[in-house]
NUZA-31890 format. One line per 4 residues: number of its first residue (from 1); for each residue x, y, z of N, C-alpha, C. Coordinates in steps of 0.2 Angstrom, whole numbers, plus 5000, padded with zeros to 4 digits. Layout:
NUM = X Y Z X Y Z X Y Z | ...
This chain:
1 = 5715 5940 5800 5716 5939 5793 5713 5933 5791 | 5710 5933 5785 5707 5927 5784 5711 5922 5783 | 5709 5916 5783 5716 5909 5779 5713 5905 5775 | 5707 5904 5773 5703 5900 5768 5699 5903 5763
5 = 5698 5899 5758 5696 5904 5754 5688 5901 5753 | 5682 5905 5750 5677 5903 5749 5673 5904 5744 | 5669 5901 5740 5667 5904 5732 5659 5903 5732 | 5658 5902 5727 5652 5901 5723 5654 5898 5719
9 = 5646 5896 5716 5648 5889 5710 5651 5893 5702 | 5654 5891 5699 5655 5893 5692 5648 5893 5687 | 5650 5895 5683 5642 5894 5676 5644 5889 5674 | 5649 5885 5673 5651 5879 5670 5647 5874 5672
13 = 5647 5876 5681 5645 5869 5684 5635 5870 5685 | 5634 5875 5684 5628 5876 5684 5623 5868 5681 | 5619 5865 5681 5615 5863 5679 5618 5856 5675 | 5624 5854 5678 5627 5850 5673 5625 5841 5676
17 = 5622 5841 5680 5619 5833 5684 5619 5833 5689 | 5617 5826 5691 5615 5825 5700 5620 5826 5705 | 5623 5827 5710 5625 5828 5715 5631 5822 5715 | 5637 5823 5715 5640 5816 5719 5642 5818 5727
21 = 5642 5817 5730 5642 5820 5737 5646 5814 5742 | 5652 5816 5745 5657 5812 5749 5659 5815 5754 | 5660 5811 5757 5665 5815 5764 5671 5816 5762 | 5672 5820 5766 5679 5824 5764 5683 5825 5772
25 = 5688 5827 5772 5690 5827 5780 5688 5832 5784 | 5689 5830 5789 5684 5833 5794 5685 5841 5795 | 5679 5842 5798 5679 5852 5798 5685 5852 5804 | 5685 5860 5805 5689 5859 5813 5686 5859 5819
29 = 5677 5860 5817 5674 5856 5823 5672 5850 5824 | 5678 5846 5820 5676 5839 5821 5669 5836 5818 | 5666 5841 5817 5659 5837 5811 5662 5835 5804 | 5659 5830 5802 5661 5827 5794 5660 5831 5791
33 = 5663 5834 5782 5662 5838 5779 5661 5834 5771 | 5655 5836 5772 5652 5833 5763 5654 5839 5759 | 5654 5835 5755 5655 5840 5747 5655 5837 5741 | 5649 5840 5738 5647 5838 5731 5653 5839 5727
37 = 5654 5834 5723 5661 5834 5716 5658 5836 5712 | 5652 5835 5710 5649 5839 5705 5648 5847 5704 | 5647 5849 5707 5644 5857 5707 5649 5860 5711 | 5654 5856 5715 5659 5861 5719 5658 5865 5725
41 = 5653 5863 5728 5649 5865 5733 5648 5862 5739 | 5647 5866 5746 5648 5861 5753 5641 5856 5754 | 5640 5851 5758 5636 5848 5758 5633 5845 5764 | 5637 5851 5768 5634 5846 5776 5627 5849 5779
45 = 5625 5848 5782 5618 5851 5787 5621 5852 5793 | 5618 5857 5795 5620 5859 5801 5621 5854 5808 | 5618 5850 5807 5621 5845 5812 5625 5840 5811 | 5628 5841 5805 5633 5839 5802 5632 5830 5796
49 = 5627 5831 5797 5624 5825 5791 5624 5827 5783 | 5624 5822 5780 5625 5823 5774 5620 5826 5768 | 5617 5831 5767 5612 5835 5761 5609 5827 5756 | 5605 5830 5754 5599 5826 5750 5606 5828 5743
53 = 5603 5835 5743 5608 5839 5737 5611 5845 5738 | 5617 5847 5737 5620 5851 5737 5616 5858 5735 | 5617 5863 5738 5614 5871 5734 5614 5870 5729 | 5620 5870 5726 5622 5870 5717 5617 5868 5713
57 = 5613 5863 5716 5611 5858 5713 5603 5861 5711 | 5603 5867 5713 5597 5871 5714 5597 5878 5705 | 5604 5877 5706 5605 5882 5699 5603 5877 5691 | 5598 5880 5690 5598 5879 5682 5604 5881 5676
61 = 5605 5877 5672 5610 5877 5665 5610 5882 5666 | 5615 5888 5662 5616 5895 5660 5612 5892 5651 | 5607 5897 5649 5603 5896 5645 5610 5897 5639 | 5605 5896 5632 5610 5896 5626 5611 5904 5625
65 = 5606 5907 5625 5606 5913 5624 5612 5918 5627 | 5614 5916 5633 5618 5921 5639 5628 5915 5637 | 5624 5912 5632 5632 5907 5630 5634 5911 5625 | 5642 5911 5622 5645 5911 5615 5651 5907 5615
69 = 5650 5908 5608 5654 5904 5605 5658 5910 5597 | 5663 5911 5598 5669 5914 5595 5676 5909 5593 | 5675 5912 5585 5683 5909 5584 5688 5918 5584 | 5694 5916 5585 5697 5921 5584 5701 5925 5577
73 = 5700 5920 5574 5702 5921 5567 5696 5925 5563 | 5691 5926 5567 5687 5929 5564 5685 5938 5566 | 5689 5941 5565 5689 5949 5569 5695 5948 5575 | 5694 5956 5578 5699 5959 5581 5693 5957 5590
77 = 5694 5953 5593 5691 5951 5600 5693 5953 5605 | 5690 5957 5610 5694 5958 5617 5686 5954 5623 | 5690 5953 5628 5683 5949 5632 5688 5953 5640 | 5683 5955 5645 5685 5955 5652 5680 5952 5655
81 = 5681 5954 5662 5676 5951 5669 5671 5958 5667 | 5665 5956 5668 5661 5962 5670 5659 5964 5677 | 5661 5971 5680 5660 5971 5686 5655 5977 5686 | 5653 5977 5691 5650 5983 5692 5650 5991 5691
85 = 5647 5995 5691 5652 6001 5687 5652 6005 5696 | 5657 6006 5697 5661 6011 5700 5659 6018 5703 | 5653 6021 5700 5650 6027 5700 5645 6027 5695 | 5638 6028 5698 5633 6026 5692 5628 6033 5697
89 = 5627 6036 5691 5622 6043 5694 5614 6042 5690 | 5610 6042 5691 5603 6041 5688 5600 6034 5688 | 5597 6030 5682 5595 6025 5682 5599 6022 5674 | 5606 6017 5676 5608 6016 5673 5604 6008 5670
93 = 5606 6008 5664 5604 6001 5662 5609 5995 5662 | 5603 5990 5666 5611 5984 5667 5609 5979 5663 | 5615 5976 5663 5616 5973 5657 5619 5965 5661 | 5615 5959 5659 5615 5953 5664 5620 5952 5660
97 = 5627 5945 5664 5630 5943 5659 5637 5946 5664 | 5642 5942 5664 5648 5940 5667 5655 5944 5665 | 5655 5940 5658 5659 5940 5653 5656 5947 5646 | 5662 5953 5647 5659 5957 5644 5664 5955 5637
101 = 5660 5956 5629 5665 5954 5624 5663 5961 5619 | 5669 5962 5617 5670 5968 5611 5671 5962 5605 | 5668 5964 5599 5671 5961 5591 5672 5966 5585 | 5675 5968 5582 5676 5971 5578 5677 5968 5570
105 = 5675 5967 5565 5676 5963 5562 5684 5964 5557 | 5685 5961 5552 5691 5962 5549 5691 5968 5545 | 5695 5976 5545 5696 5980 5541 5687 5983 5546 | 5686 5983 5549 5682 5988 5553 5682 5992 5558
109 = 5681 5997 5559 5680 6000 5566 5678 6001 5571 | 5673 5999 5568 5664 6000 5573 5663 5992 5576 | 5662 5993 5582 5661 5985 5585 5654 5982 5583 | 5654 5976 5581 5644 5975 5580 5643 5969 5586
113 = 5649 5968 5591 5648 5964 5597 5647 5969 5604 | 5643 5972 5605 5648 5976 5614 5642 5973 5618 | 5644 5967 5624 5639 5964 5626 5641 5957 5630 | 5637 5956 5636 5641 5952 5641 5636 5945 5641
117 = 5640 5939 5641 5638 5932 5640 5640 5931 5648 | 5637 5925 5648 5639 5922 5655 5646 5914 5654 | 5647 5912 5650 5650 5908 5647 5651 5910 5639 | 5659 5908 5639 5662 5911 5630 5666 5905 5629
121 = 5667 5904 5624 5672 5898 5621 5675 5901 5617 | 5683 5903 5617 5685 5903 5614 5690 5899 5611 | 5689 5899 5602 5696 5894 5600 5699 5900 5594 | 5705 5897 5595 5711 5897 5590 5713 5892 5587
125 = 5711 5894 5581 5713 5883 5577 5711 5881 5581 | 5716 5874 5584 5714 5868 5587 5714 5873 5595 | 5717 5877 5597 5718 5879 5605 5709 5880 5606 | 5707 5879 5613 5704 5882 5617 5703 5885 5623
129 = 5700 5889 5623 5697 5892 5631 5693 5893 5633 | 5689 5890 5639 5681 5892 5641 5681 5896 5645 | 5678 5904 5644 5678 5911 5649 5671 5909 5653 | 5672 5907 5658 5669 5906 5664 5667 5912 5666
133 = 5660 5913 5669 5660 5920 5671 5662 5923 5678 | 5661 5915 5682 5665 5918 5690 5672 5918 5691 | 5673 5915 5685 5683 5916 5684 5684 5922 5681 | 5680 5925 5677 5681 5932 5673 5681 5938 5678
137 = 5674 5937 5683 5674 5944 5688 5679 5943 5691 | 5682 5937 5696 5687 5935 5698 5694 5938 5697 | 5694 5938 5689 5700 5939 5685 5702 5949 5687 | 5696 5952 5685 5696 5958 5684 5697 5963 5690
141 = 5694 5957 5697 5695 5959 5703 5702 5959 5705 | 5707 5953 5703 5712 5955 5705 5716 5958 5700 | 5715 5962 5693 5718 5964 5689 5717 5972 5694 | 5711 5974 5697 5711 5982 5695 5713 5981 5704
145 = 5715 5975 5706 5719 5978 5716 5729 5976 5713 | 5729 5977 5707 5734 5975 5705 5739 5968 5707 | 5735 5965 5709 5737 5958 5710 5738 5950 5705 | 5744 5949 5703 5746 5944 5698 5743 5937 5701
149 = 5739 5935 5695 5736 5928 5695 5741 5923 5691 | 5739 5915 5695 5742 5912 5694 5738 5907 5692 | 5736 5900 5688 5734 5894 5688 5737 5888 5692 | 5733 5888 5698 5734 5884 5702 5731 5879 5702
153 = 5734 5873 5703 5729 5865 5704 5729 5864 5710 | 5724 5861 5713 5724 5859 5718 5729 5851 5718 | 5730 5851 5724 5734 5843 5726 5733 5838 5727 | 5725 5840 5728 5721 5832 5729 5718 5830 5724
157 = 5715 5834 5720 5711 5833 5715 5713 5835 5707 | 5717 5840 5706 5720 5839 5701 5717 5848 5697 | 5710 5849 5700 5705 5854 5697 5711 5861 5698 | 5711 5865 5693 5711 5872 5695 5708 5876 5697
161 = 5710 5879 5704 5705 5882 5708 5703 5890 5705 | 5699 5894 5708 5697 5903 5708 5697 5904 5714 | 5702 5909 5715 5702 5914 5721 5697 5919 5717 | 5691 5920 5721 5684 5923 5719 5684 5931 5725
165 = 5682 5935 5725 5679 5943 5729 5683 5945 5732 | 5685 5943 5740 5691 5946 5744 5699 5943 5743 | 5697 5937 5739 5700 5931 5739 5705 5933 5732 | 5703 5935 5728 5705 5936 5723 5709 5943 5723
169 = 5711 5947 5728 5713 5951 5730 5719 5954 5734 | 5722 5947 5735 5726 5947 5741 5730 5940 5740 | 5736 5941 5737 5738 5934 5739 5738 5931 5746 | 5736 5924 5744 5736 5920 5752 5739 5912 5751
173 = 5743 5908 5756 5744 5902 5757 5740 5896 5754 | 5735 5898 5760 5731 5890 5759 5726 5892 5754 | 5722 5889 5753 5716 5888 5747 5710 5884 5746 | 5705 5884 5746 5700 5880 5746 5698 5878 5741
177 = 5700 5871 5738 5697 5869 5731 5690 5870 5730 | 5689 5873 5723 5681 5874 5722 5678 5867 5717 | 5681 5863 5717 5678 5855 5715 5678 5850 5722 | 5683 5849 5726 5684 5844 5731 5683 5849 5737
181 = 5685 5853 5739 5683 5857 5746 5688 5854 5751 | 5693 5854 5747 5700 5852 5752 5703 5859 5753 | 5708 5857 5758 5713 5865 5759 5720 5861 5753 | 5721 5866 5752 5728 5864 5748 5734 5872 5748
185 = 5742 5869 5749 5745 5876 5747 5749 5874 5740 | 5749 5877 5734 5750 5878 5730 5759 5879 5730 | 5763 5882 5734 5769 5883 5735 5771 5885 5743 | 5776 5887 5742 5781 5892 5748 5778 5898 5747
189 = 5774 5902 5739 5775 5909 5743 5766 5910 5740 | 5765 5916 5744 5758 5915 5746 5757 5920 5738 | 5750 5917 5734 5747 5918 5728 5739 5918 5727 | 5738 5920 5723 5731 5921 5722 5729 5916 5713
193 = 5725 5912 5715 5724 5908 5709 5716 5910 5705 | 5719 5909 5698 5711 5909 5694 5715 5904 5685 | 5711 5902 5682 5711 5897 5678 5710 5900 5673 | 5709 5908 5673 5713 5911 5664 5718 5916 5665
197 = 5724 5913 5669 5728 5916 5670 5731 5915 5664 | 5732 5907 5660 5739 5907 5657 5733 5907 5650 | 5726 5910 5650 5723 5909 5643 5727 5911 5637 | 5732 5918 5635 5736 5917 5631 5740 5912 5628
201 = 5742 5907 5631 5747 5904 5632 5742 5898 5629 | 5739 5896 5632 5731 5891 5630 5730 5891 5623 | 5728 5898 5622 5727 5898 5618 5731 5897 5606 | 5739 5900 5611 5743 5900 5607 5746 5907 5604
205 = 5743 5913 5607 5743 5919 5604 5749 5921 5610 | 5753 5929 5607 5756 5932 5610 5754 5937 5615 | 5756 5940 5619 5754 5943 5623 5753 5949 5620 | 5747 5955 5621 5746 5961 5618 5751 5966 5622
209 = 5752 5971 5618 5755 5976 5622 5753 5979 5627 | 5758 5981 5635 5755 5987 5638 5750 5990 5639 | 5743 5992 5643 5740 5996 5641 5743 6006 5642 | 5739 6008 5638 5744 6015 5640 5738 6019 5642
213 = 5742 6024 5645 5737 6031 5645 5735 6034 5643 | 5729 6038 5642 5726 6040 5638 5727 6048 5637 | 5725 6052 5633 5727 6058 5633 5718 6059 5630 | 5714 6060 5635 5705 6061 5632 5704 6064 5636
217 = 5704 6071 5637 5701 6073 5644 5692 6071 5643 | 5689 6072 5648 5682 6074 5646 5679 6080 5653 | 5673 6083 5652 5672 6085 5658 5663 6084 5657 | 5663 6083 5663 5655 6080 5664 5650 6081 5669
221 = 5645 6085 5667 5639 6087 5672 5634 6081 5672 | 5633 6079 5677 5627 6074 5676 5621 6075 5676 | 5620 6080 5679 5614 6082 5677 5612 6086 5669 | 5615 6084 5663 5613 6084 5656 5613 6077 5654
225 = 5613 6073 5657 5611 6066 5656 5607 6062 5661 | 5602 6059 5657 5598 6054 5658 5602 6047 5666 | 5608 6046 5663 5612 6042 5666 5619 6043 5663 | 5624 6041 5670 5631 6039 5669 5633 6038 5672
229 = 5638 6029 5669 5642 6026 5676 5650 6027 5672 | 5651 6024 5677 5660 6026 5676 5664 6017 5681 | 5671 6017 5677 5672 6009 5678 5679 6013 5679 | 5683 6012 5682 5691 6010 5681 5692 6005 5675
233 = 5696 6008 5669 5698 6003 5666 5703 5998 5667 | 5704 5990 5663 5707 5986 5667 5709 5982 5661 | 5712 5978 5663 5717 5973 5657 5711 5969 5654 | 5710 5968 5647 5706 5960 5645 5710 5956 5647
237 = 5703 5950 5647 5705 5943 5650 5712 5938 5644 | 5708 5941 5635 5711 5941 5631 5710 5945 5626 | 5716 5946 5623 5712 5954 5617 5717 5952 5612 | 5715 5953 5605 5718 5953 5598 5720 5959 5598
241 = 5715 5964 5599 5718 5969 5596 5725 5972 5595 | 5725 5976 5590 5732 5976 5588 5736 5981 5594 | 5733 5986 5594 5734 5992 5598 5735 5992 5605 | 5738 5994 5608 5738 5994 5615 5731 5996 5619
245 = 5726 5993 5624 5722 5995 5628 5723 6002 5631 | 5717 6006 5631 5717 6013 5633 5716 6012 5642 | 5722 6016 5644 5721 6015 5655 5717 6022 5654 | 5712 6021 5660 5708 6028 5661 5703 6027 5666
249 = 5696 6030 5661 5691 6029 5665 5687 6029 5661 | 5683 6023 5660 5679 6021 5654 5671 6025 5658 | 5669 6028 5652 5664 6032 5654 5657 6029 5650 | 5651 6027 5651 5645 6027 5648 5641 6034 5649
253 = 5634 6035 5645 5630 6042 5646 5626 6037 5641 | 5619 6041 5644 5611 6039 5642 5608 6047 5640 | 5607 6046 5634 5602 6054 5634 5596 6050 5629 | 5590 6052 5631 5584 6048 5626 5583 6043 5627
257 = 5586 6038 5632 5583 6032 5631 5590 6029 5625 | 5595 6031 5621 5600 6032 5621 5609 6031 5623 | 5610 6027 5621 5618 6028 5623 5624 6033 5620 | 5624 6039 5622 5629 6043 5616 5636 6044 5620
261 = 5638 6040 5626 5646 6040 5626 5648 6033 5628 | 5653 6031 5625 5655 6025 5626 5662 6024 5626 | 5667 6027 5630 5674 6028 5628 5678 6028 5634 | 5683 6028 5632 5688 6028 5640 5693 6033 5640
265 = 5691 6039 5645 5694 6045 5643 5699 6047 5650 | 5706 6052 5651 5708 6055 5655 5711 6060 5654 | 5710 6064 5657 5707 6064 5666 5699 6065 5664 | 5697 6067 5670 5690 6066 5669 5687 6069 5675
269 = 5682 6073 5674 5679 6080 5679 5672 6077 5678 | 5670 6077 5684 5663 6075 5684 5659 6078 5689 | 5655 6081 5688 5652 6088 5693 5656 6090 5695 | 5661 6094 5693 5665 6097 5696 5671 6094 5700
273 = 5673 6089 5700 5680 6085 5703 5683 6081 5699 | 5688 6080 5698 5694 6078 5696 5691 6071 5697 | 5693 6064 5695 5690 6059 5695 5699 6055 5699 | 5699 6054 5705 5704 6051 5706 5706 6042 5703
277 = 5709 6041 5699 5708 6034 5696 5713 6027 5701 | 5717 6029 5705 5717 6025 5709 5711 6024 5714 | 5708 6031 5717 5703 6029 5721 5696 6025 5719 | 5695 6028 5712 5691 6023 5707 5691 6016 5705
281 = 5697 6014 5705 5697 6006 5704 5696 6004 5710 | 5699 6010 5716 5698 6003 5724 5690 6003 5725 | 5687 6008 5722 5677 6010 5723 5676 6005 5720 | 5678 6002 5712 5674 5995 5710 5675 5988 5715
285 = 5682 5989 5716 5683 5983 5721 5679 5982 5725 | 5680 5986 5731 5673 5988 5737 5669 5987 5736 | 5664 5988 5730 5658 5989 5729 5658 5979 5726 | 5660 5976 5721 5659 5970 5724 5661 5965 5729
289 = 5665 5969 5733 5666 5963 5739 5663 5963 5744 | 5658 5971 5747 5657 5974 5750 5651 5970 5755 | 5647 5965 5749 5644 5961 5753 5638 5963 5759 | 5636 5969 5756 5632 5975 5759 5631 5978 5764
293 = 5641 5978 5767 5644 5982 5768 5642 5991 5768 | 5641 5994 5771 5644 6000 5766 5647 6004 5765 | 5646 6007 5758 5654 6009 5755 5652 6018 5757 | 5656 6021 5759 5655 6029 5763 5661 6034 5761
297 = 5658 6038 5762 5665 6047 5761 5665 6049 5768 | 5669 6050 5770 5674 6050 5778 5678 6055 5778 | 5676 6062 5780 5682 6063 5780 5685 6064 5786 | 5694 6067 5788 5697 6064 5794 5696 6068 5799
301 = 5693 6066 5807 5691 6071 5811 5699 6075 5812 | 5703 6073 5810 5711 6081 5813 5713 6083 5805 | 5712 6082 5800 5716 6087 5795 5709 6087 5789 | 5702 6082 5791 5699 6084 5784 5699 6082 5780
305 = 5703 6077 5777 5705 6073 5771 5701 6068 5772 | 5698 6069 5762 5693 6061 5762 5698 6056 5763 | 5693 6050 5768 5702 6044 5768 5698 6039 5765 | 5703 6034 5762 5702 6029 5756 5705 6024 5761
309 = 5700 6018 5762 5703 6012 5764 5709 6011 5761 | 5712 6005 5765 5718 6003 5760 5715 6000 5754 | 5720 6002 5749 5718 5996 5743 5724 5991 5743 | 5729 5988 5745 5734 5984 5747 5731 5980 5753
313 = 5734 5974 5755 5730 5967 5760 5723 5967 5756 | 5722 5965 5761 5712 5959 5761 5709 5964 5758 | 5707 5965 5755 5703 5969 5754 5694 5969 5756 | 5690 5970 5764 5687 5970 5765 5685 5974 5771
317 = 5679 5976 5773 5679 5982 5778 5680 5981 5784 | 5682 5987 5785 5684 5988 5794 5679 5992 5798 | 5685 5992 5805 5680 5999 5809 5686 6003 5811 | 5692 6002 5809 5698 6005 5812 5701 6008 5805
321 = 5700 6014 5804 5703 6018 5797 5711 6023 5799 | 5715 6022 5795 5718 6027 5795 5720 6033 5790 | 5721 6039 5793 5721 6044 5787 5728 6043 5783 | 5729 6042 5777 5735 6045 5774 5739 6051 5774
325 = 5738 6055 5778 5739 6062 5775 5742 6063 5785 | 5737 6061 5789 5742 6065 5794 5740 6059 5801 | 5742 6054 5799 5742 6047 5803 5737 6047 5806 | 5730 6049 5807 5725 6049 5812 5721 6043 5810
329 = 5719 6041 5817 5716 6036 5816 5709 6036 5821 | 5704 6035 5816 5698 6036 5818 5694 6028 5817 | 5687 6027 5821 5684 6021 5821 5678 6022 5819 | 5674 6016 5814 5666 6016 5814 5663 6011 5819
333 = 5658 6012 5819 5654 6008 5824 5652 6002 5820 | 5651 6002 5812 5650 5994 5810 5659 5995 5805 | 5660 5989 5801 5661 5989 5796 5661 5991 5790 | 5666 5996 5790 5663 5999 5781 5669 6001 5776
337 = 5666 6003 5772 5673 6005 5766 5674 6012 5766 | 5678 6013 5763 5678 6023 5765 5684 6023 5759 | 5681 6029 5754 5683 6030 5747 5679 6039 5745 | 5685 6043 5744 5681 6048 5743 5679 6050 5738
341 = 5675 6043 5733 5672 6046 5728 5666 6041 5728 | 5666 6038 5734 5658 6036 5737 5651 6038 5736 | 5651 6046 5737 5643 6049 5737 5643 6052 5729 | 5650 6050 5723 5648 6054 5717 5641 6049 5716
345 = 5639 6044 5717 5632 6039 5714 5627 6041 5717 | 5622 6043 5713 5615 6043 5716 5610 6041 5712
């Protein structure tokens, strides 16, 4: 099982100054551990000396372009983590950018925002919040493994940490601060940390309702379209809207160069199968932890059943799978995910 956590830099810290680099206490093999304060990144060299300059220090600003800035008094605002889509058939169009954001304006219904920034500012009146993007995908990871986020500080430093990919998936004890590079535990009981947990609260607003279910069937041949991917729908990071969030399966479609579907419908038939939406949000997960992993359709050598890794604990692959359906326990030769709605992508 894993016990430390490990990240990447934020867009925050991207391109923000020089390097301050210090030792920190030692690894467990006894070599000295540098780590840059500024970028939140390790600093030692393989023989355990101190770096000129941390990795981080290699990333350029997040341009202005891939920045926004939003008040919320102005329209109806929802923002998630942008993940990956979960099932993409053709050549879908990607869309760079972290932080997906909806705007609707006041007395409208048509959004003239749908579009992912890498860094958002949001204020209300005097509150603020900055939507980081490694803290958004982060966020959206643990939303769709159903796992409750908490804003955790670190002990030595005071920074609020991100449980980031596997990390963000599972609650666990110890913690690796992504500013000082210390272990720290947060409490007695084990939890998964991200710094827009308490955003409504930040912010001053009440929390939205619920999301609910949807009543949209659709049914879908991919082959009359250009392109279609599909997402498990998931909580925003924060949302105005009035209305409760639609739970399902958010659907995209391309015809002409074209986008003509953009909704989140259930149930949902796609070449012929029923769209399982548990097994669809554990596919998004997989797909970003996976770490180039691969993600496969298995079925079990005694009863036949496509088997689904677990989507509960760690969330990363194995070689040792078991069937749900009739205990059997089969092995791969590498590490992989196994999800029976793997081969819908092509």
């Amino acid at each position: 099982m894993p016990m430390d956590c490990v990240h990447n830099i934020p867009e925050v810290k991207k391109g923000i100054g020089p390097c301050d680099i210090r030792s920190e206490v030692k690894k467990r093999n006894g070599k000295p551990n540098f780590w840059c304060h500024t970028h939140g990144v390790g600093a030692s060299a393989p023989d355990g000396a101190a770096l000129p300059r941390c990795p981080g220090a290699w990333f350029d600003a997040v341009p202005d372009e891939s920045q926004l800035a939003v008040d919320l008094a102005d329209g109806e605002y929802a923002f998630w983590g942008a993940v990956e889509p979960a099932i993409q058939v053709g050549t879908v169009p990607r869309e760079v950018g972290k932080v997906h954001v909806h705007h609707r304006p006041l007395g409208g219904a048509a959004k003239d925002v749908d579009k992912s920034f890498d860094i958002v500012t949001v204020r209300n009146g005097e509150h603020a919040v900055v939507i980081d993007g490694m803290a958004a995908v982060a966020y959206s990871l643990s939303e769709l493994s159903g796992v409750s986020v908490a804003p955790l500080a670190c002990s030595h430093c005071g920074e609020i940490h991100i449980d980031e990919l596997k990390f963000a998936t599972h609650p666990h004890l110890k913690h690796l601060c992504n500013s000082c590079g210390r272990n720290f535990r947060a409490g007695p009981e084990a939890s998964v940390s991200n710094p827009l947990a308490d955003a409504y609260e930040r912010l001053g607003l009440a929390r939205p309702p619920v999301a609910e279910a949807t009543e949209r069937p659709l049914v879908l041949e991919s082959d009359c379209y250009e392109a279609v991917a599909l997402w498990p729908s998931n909580s925003a990071i924060v949302s105005t809207m009035k209305r409760a969030e639609d739970r399902g399966v958010h659907v995209h479609a391309w015809m002409g160069g074209t986008q003509i579907l953009d909704e989140t419908y259930s149930p949902v038939i796609l070449d012929g199968q029923l769209i399982d939406e548990h097994a669809l949000r554990a596919l998004a997960v997989q797909r970003a932890v996976a770490h180039g992993a691969p993600v496969l359709s298995m079925p079990c050598n005694d009863c036949g059943t496509s088997l689904l890794s677990p989507a509960g604990g760690w969330m990363e692959p194995r070689t040792v799978h078991v069937c749900a359906s009739c205990g059997k326990t089969m092995r791969t030769r590498l590490r992989v995910f196994l999800n029976p709605l793997a081969d819908k992508s092509a």
